[in-house]
matplotlib code that plots the C-alpha trace (Angstrom):
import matplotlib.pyplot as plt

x = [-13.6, -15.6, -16.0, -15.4, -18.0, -16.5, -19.4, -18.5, -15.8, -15.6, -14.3, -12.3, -13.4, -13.2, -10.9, -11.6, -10.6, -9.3, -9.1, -6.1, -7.2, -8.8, -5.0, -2.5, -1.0, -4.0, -6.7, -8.3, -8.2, -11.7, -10.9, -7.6, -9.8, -12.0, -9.4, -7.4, -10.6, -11.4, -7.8, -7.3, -11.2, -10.1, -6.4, -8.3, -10.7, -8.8, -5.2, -5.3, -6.7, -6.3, -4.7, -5.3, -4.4, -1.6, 1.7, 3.3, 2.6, 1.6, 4.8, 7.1, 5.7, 5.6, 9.2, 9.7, 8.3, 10.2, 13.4, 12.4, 11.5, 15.4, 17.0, 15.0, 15.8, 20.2, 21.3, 21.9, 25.5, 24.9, 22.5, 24.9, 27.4, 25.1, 24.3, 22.7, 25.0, 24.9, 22.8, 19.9, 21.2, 21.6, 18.9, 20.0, 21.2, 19.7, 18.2, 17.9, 15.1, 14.7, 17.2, 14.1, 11.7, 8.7, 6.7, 3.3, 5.7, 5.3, 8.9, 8.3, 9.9, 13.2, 13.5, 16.0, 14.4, 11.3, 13.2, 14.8, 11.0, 10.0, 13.0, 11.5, 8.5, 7.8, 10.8, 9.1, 9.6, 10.6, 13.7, 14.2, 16.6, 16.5, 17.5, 17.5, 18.7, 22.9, 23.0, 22.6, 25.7, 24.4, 22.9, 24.9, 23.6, 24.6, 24.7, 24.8, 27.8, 27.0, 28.0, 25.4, 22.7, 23.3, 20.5, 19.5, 21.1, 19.7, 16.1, 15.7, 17.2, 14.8, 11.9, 12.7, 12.9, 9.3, 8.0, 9.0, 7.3, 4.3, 5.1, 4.9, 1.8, 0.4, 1.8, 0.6, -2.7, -2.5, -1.8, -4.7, -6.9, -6.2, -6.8, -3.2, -3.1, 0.4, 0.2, 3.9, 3.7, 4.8, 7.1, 9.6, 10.3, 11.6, 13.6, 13.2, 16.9, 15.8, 13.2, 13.3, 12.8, 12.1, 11.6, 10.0, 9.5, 7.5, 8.7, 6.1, 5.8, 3.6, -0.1, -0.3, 2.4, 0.5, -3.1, -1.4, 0.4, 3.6, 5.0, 3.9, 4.3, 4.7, 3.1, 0.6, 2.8, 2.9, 5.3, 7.6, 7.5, 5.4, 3.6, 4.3, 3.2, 2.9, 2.9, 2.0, 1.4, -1.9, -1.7, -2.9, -2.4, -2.2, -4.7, -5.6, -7.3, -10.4, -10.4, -14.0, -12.5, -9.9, -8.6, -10.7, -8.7, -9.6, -8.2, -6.5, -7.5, -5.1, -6.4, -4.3, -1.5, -3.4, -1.4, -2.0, -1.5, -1.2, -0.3, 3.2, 3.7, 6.0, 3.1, 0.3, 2.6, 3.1, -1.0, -1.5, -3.2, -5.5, -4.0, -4.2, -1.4, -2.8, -1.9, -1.5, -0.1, 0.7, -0.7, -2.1, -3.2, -6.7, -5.3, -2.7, -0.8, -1.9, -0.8, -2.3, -2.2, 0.1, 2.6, 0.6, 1.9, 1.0, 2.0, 5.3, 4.0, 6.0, 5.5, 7.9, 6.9, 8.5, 8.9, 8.9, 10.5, 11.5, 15.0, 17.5, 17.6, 14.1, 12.4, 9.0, 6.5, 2.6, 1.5, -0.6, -4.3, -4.6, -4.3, -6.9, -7.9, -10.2, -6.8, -3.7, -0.4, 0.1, 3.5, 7.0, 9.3, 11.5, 13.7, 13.6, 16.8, 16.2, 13.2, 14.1, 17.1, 14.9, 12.2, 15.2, 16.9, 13.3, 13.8, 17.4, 19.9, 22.4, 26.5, 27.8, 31.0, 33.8, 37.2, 40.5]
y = [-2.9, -2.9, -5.4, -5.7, -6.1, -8.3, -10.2, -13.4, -14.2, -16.9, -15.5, -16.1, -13.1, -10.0, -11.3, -12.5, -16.3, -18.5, -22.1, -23.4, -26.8, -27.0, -25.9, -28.2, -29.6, -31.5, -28.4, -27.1, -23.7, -22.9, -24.4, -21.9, -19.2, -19.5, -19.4, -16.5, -14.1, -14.8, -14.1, -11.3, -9.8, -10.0, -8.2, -5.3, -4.3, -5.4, -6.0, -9.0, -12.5, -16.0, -18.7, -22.1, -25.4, -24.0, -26.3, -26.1, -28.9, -28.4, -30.7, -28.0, -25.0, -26.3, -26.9, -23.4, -21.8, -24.5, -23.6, -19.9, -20.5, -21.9, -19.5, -16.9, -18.4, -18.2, -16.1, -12.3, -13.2, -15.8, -14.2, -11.3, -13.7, -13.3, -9.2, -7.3, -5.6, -1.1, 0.8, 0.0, -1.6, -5.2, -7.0, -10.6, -11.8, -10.5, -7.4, -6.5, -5.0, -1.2, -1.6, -1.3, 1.2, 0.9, 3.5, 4.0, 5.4, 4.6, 5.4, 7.8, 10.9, 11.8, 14.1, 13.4, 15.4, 13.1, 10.2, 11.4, 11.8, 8.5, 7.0, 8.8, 6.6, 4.9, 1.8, -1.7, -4.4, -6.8, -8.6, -10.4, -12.5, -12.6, -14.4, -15.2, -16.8, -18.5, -17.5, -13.7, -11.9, -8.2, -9.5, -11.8, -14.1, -13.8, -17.2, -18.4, -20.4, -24.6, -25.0, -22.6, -24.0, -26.8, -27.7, -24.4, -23.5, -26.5, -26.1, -22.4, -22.8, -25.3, -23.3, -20.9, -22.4, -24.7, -21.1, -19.8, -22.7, -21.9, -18.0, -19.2, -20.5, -17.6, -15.3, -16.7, -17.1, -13.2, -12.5, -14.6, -12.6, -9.4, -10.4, -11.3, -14.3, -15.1, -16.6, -16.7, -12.9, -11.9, -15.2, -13.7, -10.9, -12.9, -15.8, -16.2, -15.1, -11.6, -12.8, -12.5, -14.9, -13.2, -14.7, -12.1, -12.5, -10.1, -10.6, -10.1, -6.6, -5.0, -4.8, -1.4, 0.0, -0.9, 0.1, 3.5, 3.8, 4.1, 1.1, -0.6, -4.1, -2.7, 0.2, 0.5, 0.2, -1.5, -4.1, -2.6, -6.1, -7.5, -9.8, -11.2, -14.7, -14.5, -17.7, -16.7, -18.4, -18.7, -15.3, -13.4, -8.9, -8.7, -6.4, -4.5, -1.5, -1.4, -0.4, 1.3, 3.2, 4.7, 4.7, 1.2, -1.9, -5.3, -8.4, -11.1, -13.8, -16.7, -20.0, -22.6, -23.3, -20.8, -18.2, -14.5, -13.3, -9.1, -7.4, -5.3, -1.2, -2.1, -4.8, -2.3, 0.7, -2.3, -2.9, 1.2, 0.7, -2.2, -4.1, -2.6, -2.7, -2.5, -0.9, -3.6, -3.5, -5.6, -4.8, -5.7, -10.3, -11.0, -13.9, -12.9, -14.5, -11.4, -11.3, -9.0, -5.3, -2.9, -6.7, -7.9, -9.0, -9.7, -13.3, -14.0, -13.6, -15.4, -14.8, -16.0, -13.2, -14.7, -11.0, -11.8, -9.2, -8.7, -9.3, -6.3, -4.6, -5.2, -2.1, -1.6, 0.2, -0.3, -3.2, -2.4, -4.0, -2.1, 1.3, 3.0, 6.9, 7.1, 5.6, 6.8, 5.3, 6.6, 6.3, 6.3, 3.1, 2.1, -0.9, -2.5, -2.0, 1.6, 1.1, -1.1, 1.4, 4.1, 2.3, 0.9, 4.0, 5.3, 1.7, 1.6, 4.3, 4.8, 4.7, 8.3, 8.8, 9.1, 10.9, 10.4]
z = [26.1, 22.8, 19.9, 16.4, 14.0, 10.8, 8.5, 7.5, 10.0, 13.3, 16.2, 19.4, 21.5, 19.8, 17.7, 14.0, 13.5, 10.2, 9.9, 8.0, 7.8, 4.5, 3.0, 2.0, -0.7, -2.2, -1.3, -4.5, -5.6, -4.3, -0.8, -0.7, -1.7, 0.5, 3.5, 1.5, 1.2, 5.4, 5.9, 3.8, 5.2, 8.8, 7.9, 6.0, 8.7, 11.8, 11.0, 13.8, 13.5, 15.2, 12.7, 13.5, 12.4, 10.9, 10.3, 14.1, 16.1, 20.0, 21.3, 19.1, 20.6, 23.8, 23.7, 22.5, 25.7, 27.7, 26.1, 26.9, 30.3, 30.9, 29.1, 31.5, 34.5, 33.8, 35.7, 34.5, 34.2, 32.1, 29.9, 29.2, 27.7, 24.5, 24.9, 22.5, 20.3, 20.7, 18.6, 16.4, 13.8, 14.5, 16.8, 18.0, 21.4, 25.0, 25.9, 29.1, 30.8, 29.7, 27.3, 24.4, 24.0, 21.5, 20.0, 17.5, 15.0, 11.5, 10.6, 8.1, 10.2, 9.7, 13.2, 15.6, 18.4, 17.7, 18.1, 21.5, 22.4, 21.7, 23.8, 26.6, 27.6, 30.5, 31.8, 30.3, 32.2, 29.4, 28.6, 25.5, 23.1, 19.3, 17.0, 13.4, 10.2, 10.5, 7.3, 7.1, 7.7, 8.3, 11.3, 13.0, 15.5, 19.4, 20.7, 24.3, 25.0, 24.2, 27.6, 29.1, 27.8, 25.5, 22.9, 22.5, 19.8, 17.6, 18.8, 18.2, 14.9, 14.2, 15.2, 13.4, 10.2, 10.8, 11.3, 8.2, 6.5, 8.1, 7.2, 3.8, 3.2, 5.2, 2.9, 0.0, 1.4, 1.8, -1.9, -3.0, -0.5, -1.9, -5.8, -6.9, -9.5, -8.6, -4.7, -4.7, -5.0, -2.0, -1.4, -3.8, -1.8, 0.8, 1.6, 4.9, 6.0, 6.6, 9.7, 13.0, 16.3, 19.8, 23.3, 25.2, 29.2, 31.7, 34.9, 37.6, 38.7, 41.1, 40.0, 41.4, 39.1, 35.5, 37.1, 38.2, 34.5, 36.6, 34.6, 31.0, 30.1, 26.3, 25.5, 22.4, 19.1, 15.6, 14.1, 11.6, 8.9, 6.5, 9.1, 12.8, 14.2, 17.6, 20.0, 23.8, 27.0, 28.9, 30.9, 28.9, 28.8, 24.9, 23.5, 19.8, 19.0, 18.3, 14.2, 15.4, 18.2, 18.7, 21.8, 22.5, 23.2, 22.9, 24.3, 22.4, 24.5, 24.7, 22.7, 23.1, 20.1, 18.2, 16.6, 16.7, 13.1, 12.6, 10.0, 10.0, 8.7, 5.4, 4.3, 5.0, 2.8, 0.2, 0.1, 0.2, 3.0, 1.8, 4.8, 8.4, 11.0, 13.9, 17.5, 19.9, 23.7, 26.6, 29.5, 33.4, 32.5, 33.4, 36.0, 38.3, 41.0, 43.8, 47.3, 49.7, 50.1, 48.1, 47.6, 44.6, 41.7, 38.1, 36.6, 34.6, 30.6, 28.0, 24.2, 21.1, 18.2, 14.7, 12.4, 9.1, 6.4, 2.9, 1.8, 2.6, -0.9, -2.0, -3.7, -1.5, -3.7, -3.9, -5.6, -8.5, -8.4, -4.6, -7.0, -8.0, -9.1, -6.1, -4.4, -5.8, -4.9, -0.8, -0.4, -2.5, -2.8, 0.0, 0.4, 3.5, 4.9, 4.3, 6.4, 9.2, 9.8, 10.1, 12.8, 14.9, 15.5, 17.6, 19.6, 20.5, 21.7, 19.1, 20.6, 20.8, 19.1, 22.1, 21.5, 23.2]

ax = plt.figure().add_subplot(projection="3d")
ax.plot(x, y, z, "-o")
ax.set_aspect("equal")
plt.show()
């Protein structure tokens, strides 16, 4: 494992670090500055950085992961009374392990062997449920029954929305960072219907099988969005790539209510590459629950990833001050829903047509 080198930046291990504190309502432009150019420093040379003292309260994430936790422990039954619809172009409800496969693809191929390619990794141990705005018909959410798990419902609805709050004032943050007068720059491209809430688990596996590479966790891959808030337990197995070395990964250490901000493809395309989206993986956790011999086993992970994305029809094209004729425009427009389309169908088997 190496390290990343990043003047004028705290840390938490390897990982650059930004104290929200000093932003709120009252803060003075300076003081927002300040914050914004740390941010924006840490998103251009490593794509990853720890946000802290942001607007979630501990109690509220807490409950998150408790909420998780239950939803987890229904039975298989249960859980499939909310399934994940076919194909790859609606993502809400429970996915099963296997059912998802990730991949380092930018989504700019148009190859349907590719594709096939990158569905044929490794099986991931992973089973998730997502979930997003009530209020956003072309992706419908898929509920649990009340009477399965009542409360749910109105607690991860909640979440959701306190997240996009503190979305907010990172993404406005960000457009101060990178030179833009207008901090709402970015805020009216979205509206917070378009995001996306996932409870991830890891069930414990045999050590043996990630050590051997027999079995991932989540293999090395980037976030399709504009930018990704990640809440995780205390196990720990999430690491970057070192922006130094490829190849090198570095662990992003747990830290306690901190959230782990990266940067998403679209939002590195929109900044031509100003802004760096990072590879990132999941992998073997430094502390493990291990019996003896061949029996060990890795720790159960949990980790709530909040994907936050431009509204559907919103025309993607390089904003103008990250231009330049040493660094001409990189790529052409794209709305998002062209774009999400287009990374979902490397992630999720697509139904084939059946005749009768």
């Amino acid at each position: 494992m190496g390290s990343i080198g990043v003047e004028n930046l705290a840390f938490h291990g390897g990982v650059p670090l930004v104290d929200f504190a000093n932003w709120n309502a009252t803060s003075s432009r300076e003081e927002k500055q300040k914050i914004a150019t740390q941010l924006a420093n840490a998103c251009q040379k490593v794509g990853f950085v720890y946000v802290v003292n942001h607007l979630l309260p501990h109690d509220k994430i807490s409950e998150a992961f408790a909420w998780s936790e239950k939803m987890f422990n229904l039975s298989q039954k249960q859980k499939m009374l909310a399934p994940h619809p076919p194909g790859h172009v609606v993502h809400r409800g429970y996915s099963w392990p296997g059912l998802e496969k990730v991949s380092n693809s930018m989504g700019d191929e148009d190859d349907p062997e590719l594709v096939q390619k990158l569905r044929q990794v490794s099986d991931i141990k992973k089973e998730s449920y997502e979930i997003g705005s009530d209020h956003y018909p072309e992706q419908p959410n898929v509920w649990l029954p009340e009477d399965v798990l009542p409360g749910f419902r109105d607690f991860m609805t909640s979440f959701y929305w306190d997240s996009w709050e503190n979305a907010k004032m990172i993404l406005k943050a960000m457009a101060i960072g990178i030179g833009l007068d207008d901090e709402d720059y970015f805020l009216r491209y979205h509206s917070g219907h378009e995001n996306q809430l996932r409870l991830l688990h890891y069930p414990p596996v045999p050590a043996a099988n990630i050590e051997n590479e027999s079995m991932t966790r989540m293999s090395a891959h980037s976030d399709w969005g504009s930018i990704t808030m990640l809440f995780q337990d205390d196990c720990g197995g999430l690491q970057i790539e070192n922006p130094n070395k490829k190849g090198d990964f570095i662990a992003a250490e747990p830290l306690r209510d901190a959230i782990v901000l990266n940067v998403g493809d679209l939002l590195q395309r929109w900044s031509n590459d100003t802004l760096k989206s990072s590879l990132h993986r999941v992998t073997l956790p430094p502390r493990q629950d291990r019996f003896t011999g061949n029996d060990k086993l890795t720790r159960a992970r949990y980790s709530i990833p909040y994907f936050v994305a431009p509204t559907d029809k919103s025309v993607i094209e390089t904003i103008p001050n990250c231009i330049s004729p040493e660094n001409p425009a990189r790529y052409k427009p794209i709305t998002w829903d062209e774009y999400r389309l287009m990374r979902g169908s490397t992630q999720y088997e697509t139904p084939q047509a059946t005749t009768t």
